[in-house]
C-alpha positions as CSV (number, residue, x, y, z in Angstrom):
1,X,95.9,37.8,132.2
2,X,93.8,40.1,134.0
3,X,91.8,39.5,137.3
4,X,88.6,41.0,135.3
5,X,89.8,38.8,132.3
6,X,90.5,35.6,134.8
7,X,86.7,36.2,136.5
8,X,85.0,36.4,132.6
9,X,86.5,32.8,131.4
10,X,85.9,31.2,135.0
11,X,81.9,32.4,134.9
12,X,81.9,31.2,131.1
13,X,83.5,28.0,132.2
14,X,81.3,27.7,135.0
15,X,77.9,28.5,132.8
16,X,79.1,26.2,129.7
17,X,81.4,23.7,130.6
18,X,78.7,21.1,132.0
19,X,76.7,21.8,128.2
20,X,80.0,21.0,126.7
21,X,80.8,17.8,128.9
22,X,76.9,16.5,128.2
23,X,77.1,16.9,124.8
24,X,80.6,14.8,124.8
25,X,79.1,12.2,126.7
26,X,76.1,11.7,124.7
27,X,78.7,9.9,122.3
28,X,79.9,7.7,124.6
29,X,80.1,3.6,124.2
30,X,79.8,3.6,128.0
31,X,76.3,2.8,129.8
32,X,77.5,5.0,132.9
33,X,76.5,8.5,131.9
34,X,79.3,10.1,132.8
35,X,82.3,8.3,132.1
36,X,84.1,7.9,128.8
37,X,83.8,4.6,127.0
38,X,84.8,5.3,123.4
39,X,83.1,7.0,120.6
40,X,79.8,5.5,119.8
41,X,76.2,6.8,118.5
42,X,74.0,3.9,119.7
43,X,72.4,6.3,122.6
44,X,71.6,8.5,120.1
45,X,69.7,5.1,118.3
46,X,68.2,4.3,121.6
47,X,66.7,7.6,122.3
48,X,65.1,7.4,118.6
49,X,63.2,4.1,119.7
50,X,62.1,5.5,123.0
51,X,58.8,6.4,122.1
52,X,58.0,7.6,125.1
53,X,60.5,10.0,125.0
54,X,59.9,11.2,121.7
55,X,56.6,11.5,122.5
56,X,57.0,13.5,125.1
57,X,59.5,16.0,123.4
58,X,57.0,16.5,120.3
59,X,54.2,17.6,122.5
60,X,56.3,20.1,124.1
61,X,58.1,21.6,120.9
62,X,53.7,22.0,120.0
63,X,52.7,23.1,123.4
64,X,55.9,25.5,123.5
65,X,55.6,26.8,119.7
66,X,51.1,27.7,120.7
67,X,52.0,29.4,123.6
68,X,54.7,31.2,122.6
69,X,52.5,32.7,119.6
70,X,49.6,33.4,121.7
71,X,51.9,34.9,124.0
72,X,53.6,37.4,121.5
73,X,49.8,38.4,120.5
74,X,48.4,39.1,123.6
75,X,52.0,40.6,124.9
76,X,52.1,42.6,121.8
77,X,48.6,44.1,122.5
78,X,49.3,44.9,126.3
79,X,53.0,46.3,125.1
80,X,51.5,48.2,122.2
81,X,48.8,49.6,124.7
82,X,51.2,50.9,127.4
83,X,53.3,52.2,124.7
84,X,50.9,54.2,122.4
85,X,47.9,54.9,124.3
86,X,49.4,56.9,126.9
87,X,47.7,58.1,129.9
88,X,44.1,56.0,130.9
89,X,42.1,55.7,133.4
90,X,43.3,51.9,134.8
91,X,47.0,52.5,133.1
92,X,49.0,51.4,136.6
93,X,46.9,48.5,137.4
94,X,46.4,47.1,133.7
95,X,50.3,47.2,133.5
96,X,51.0,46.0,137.1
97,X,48.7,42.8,136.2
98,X,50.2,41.9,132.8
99,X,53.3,41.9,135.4
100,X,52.5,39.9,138.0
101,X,53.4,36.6,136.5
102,X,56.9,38.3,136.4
103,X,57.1,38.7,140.3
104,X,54.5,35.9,141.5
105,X,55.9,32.6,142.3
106,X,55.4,30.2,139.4
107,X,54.1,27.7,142.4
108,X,51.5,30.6,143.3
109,X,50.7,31.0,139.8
110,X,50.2,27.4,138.8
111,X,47.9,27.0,142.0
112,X,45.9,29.8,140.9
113,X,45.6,28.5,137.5
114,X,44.8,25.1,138.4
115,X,42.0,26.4,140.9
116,X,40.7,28.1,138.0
117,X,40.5,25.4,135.5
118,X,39.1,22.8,138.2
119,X,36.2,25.5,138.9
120,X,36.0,26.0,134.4
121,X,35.0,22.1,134.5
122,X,32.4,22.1,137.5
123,X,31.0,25.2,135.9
124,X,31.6,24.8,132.0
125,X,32.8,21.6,131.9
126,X,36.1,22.6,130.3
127,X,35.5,20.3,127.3
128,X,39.6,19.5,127.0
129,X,40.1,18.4,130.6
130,X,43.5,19.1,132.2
131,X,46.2,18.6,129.5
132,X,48.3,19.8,126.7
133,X,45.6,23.1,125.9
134,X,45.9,23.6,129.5
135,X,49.8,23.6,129.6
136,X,49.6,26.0,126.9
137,X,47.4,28.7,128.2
138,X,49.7,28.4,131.5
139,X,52.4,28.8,129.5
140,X,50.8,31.5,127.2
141,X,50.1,33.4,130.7
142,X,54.0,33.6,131.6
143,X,55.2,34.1,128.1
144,X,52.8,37.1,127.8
145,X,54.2,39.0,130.5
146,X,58.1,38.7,129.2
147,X,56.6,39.2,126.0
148,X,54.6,42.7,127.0
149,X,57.7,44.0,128.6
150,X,60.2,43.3,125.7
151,X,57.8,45.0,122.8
152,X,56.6,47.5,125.6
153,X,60.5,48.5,125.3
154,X,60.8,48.5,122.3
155,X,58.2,50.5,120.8
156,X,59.1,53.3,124.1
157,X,62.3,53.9,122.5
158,X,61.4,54.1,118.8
159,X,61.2,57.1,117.1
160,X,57.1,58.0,117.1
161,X,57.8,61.1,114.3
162,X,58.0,58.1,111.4
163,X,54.5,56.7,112.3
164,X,53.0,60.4,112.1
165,X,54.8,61.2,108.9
166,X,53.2,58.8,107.4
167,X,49.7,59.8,108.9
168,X,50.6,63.2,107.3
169,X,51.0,61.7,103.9
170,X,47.8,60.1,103.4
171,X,47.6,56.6,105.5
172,X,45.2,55.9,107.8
173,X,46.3,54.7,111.3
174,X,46.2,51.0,110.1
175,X,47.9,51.4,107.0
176,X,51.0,53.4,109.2
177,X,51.1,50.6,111.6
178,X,51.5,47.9,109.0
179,X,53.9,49.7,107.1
180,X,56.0,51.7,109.6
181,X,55.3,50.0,113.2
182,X,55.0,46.7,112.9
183,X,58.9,46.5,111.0
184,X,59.8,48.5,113.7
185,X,58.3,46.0,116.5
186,X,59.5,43.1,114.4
187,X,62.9,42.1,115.9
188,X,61.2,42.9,119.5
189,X,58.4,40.1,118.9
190,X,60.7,37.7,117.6
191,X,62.6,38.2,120.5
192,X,59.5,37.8,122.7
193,X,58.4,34.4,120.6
194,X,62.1,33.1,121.1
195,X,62.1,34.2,124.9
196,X,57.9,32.8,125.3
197,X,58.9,29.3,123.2
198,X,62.3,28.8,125.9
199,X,60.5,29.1,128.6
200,X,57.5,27.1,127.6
201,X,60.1,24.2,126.4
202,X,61.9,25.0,130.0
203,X,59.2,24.8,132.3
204,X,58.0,21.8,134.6
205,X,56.3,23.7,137.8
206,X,53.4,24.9,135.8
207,X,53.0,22.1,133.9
208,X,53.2,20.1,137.1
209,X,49.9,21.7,138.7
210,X,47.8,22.3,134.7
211,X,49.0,19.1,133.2
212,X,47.0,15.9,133.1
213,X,47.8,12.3,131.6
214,X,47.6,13.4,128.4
215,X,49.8,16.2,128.7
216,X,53.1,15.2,129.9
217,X,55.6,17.2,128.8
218,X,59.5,16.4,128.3
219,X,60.7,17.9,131.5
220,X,57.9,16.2,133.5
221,X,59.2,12.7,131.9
222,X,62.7,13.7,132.9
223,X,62.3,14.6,136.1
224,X,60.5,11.0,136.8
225,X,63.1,9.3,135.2
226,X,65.7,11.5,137.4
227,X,64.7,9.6,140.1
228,X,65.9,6.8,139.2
229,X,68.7,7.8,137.8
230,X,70.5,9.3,135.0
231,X,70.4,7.5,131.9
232,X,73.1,7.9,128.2
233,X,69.5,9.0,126.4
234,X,69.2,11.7,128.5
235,X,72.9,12.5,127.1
236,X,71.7,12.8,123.8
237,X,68.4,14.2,124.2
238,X,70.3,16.9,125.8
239,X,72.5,17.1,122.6
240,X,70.0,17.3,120.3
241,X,68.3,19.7,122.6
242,X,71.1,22.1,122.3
243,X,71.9,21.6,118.5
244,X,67.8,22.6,118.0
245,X,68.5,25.7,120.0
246,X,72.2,27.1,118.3
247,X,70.5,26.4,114.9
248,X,67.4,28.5,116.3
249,X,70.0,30.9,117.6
250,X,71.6,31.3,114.4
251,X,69.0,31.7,112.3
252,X,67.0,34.1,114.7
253,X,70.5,36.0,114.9
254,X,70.7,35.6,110.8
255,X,67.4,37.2,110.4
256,X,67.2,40.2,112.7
257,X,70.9,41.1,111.2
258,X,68.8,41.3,107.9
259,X,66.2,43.1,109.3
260,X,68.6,45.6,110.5
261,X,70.8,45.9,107.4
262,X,68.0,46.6,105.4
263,X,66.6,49.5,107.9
264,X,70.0,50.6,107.8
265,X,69.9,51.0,103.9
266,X,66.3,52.2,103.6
């Protein structure tokens, strides 16, 4: 075996070995999370009577899925923008701000944001309080940046000549962005909804500094549990965690390999 060869299993051991041995632990009979006590599924039973748990997990699959569609909206605007408008007066500093969450500090970030709410209810009186439409527009912030630079990308490199052929035929601008760039940006903004929802699902620091009692989110409840150790439910959380996501995967991978098949045909 090869020293390059040697170095690409090691760094594949290192990255998915510790998923593996969760998930193989998550069926274990033994109360100590990490050591083998025979096969058994009653974690998995336990963690579907921890309501707090399950709670917890729900309200982040929401927060996670609202952010990550308001981020692939407002992404896709900025990305589209930089994209097809070319030149404009403002061009470097609208792009270097959609960026800034990329390069900022997500402490920095979460400060800011939570400054910003606090002031929204002494001026407003932010009607929802700090909470789960809170956590979502933090998240939505983040998630729009990744999800401005993937479609940004996308549309730079695709070929412009099929959106004006279409102009020359007869449709209007919004009939050749329906029909011609929008199939085109398609495996780009579900990349950017997959990418937006992860790291929404992911994140505890913003949540941390946006989040109020009613909007706990899964990692917050883990990391307080952490503290006092680890638990077998966390085992199988994680388990189901990461048979949600390879399903996901799959069917994400499924679908853009459709998308491109039938490009490829047309």
């Amino acid at each position: 075996m090869s020293a390059a060869r040697a170095g690409l299993w090691l760094g594949l051991g290192f990255l998915y070995l510790p998923i593996v041995l969760l998930v193989a632990y998550a069926f274990s009979a033994d109360r100590i999370p990490f050591q083998w006590g025979g096969f058994s599924l009653r974690w998995f039973v336990a963690l579907a009577g921890d309501e707090r748990l399950i709670e917890a997990a729900l309200l982040s699959l929401r927060v996670a899925a609202g952010a990550a569609t308001l981020a692939v909206l407002v992404g896709g605007l900025a990305g589209f923008a930089l994209a097809r408008f070319g030149p404009f007066r403002g061009r470097a500093l609208f792009g270097a701000l959609i960026g800034a969450p990329l390069v900022l500090p997500e402490v920095v970030t979460g400060l800011s944001l939570l400054l910003l709410f606090v002031a929204l209810e002494g001026a407003i009186g932010w009607p929802a309080g700090r909470g789960a439409l809170t956590v979502l527009l933090a998240h939505a912030t983040l998630g729009a940046a990744y999800a401005a630079v993937v479609i940004q990308a996308r549309l730079a490199e695709a070929d412009r000549s099929l959106e004006e052929a279409a102009m020359d035929l007869g449709a209007t601008p919004f009939v050749a962005f329906r029909t011609v760039t929008l199939p085109l940006m398609a495996p780009s903004l579900l990349a950017a909804w997959l990418l937006a929802f992860t790291l929404s699902l992911d994140d505890v620091v913003l949540a941390s500094f946006v989040s109020g009692p009613a909007g706990t989110t899964l990692p917050m409840v883990l990391f307080s549990r952490l503290k006092l150790g680890l638990t077998p439910e966390v085992n199988a959380l994680g388990a189901v965690i990461v048979a949600v996501a390879a399903v996901a995967l799959g069917l994400a991978a499924l679908l853009l390999a459709r998308v491109d098949a039938r490009r490829g045909g047309g």
